[in-house]
Residue frames relative to the residue before (quaternion, step in Angstrom):
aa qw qx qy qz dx dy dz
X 1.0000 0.0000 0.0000 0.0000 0.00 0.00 0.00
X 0.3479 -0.7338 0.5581 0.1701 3.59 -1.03 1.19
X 0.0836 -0.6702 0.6831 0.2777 3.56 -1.47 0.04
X 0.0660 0.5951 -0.8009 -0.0072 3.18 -1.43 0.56
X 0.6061 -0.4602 0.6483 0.0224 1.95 -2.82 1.52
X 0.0981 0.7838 -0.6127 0.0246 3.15 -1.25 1.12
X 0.3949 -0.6529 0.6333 0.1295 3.94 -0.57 1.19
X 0.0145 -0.6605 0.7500 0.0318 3.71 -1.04 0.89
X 0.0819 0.7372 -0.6425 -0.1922 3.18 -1.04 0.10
X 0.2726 -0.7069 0.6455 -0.0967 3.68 -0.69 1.54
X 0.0449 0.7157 -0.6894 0.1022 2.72 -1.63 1.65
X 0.8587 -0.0926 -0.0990 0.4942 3.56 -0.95 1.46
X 0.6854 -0.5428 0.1380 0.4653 3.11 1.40 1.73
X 0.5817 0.6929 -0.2446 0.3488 3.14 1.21 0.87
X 0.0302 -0.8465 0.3749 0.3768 3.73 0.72 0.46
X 0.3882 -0.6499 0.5841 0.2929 3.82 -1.07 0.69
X 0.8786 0.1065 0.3117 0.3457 3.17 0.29 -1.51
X 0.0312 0.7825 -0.6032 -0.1513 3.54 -0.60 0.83
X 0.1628 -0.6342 0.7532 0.0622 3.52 -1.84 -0.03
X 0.4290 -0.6109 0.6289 0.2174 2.96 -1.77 1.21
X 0.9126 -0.1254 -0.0748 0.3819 3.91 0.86 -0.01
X 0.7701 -0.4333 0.0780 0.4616 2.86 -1.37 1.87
X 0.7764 0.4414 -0.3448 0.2890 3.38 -0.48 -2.00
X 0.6645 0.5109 -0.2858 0.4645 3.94 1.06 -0.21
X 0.5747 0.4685 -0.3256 0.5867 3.71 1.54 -1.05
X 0.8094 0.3157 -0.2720 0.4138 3.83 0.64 -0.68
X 0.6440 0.4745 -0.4388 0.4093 3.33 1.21 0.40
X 0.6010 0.4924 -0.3285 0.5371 3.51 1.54 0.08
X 0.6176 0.4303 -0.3997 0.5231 3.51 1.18 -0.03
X 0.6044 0.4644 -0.3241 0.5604 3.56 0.92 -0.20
X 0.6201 0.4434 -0.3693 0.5315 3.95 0.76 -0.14
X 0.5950 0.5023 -0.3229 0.5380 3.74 0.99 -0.85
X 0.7290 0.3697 -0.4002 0.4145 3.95 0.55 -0.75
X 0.5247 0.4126 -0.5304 0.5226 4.14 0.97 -0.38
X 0.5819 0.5605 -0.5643 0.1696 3.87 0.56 -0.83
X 0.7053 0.4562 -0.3009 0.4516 3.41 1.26 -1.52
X 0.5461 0.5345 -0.4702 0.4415 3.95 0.43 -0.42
X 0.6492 0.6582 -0.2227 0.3094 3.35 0.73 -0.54
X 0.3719 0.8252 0.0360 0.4236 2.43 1.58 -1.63
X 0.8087 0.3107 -0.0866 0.4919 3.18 -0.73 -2.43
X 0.8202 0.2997 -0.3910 0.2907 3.44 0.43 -1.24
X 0.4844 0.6208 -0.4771 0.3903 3.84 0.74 0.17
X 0.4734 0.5270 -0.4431 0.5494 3.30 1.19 -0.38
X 0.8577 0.2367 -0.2709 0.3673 3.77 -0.27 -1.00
X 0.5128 0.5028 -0.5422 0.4361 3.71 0.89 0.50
X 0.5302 -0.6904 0.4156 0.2635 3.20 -1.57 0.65
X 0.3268 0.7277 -0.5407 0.2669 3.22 0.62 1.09
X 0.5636 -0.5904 0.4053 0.4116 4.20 -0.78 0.36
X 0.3808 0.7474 -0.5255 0.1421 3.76 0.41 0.04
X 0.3168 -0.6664 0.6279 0.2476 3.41 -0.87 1.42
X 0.6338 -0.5472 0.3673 0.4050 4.00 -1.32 0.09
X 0.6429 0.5405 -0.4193 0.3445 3.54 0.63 0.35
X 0.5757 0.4898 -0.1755 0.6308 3.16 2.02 -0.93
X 0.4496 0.5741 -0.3830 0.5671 3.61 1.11 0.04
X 0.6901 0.5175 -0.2467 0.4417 3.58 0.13 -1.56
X 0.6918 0.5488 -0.2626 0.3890 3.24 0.62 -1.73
X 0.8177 0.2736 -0.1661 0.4785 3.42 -0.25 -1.49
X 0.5466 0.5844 -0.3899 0.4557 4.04 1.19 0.80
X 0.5366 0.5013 -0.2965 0.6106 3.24 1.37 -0.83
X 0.7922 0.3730 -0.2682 0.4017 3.72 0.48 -1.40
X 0.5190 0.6418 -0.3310 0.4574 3.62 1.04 0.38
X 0.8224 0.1979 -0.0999 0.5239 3.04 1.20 -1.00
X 0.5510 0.4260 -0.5100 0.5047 3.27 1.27 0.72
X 0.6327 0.3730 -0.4017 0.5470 3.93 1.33 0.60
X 0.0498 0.7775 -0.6251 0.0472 3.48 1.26 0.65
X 0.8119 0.4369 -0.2734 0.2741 3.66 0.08 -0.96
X 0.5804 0.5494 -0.3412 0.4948 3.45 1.36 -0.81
X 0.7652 0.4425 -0.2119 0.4168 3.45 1.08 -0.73
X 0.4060 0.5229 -0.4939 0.5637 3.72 1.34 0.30
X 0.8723 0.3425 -0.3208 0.1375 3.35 0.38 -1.13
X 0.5636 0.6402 -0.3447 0.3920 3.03 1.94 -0.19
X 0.4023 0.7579 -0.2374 0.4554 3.31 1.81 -0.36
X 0.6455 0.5300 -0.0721 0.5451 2.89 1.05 -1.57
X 0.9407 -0.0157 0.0358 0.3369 3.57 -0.14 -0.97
X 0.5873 -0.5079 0.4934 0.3920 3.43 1.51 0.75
X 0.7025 0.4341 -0.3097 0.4713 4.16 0.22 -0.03
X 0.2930 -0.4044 0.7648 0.4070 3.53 -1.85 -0.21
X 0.6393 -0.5198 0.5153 0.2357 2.97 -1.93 0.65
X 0.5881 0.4958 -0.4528 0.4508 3.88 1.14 -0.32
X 0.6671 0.4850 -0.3271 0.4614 3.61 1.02 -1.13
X 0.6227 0.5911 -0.3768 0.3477 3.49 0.61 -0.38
X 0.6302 0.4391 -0.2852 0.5733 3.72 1.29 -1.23
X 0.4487 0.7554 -0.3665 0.3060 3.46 1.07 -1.00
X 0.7606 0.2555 -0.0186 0.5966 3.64 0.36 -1.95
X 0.5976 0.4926 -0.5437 0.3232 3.68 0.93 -0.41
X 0.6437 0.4429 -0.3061 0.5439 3.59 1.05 -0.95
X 0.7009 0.3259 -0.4968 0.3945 3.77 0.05 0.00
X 0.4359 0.6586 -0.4515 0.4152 3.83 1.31 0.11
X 0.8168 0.3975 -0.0554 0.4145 3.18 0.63 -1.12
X 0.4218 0.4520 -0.4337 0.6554 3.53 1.77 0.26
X 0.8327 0.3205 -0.3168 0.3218 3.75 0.18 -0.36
X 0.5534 0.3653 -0.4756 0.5780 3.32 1.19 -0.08
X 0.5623 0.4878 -0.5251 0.4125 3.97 0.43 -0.06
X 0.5631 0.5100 -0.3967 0.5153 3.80 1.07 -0.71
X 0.5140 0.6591 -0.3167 0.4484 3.71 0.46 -1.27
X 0.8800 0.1920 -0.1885 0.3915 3.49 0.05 -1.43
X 0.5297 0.6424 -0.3273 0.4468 3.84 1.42 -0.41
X 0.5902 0.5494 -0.3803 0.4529 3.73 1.35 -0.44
C-alpha cells in the first residue's frame, strides 16, 4: 500500500484544486487571491460587469499575470515583442556577416 501527499487548496469551503506539491498548491492559492483583488477592482470601474463576468475576466488576468506585466511594461503583446526581438537579432547577425 502507497501513501501519497496531496495539497488541497479550498476556497469558501470549496475544494478548487489538488497538487502533488505544496510550492504549486501555494502558488495557485496565491494566483486565486490576485484573482479576487482583481476582481473587486472591476467592480469599482465603470464598466457593466455583472459578478460572474467580474470574477471571470479576474481569474483570467491573473492567470496571464505575466503576459500582462509585459504589456504594461513595454506598450507590446508579448508575441510582438519576441517577434521584433528575434528579427533584431537576424539583422544585426546579417550586419555582422557582411
Amino acid at each position: 500500500m502507497a501513501v501519497e501527499i496531496q495539497y488541497v487548496v479550498v476556497r469558501k469551503g470549496e475544494e478548487k484544486m489538488t497538487f502533488a506539491s505544496k510550492k504549486e498548491a501555494d502558488a495557485y492559492d496565491k494566483m486565486l487571491d490576485m484573482a479576487e483583488v482583481f476582481s473587486e477592482w472591476l467592480t469599482t470601474s465603470p464598466l457593466a460587469l455583472d459578478e460572474q463576468q467580474g470574477e471571470a475576466l479576474g481569474l483570467y488576468l491573473a492567470e496571464n499575470k505575466d503576459a500582462l506585466q509585459h504589456i504594461l511594461r513595454t506598450g507590446k503583446m508579448p508575441e510582438e515583442a519576441a517577434a521584433s526581438e528575434d528579427e533584431t537579432a537576424e539583422a544585426e547577425g546579417k550586419l555582422r556577416a557582411v
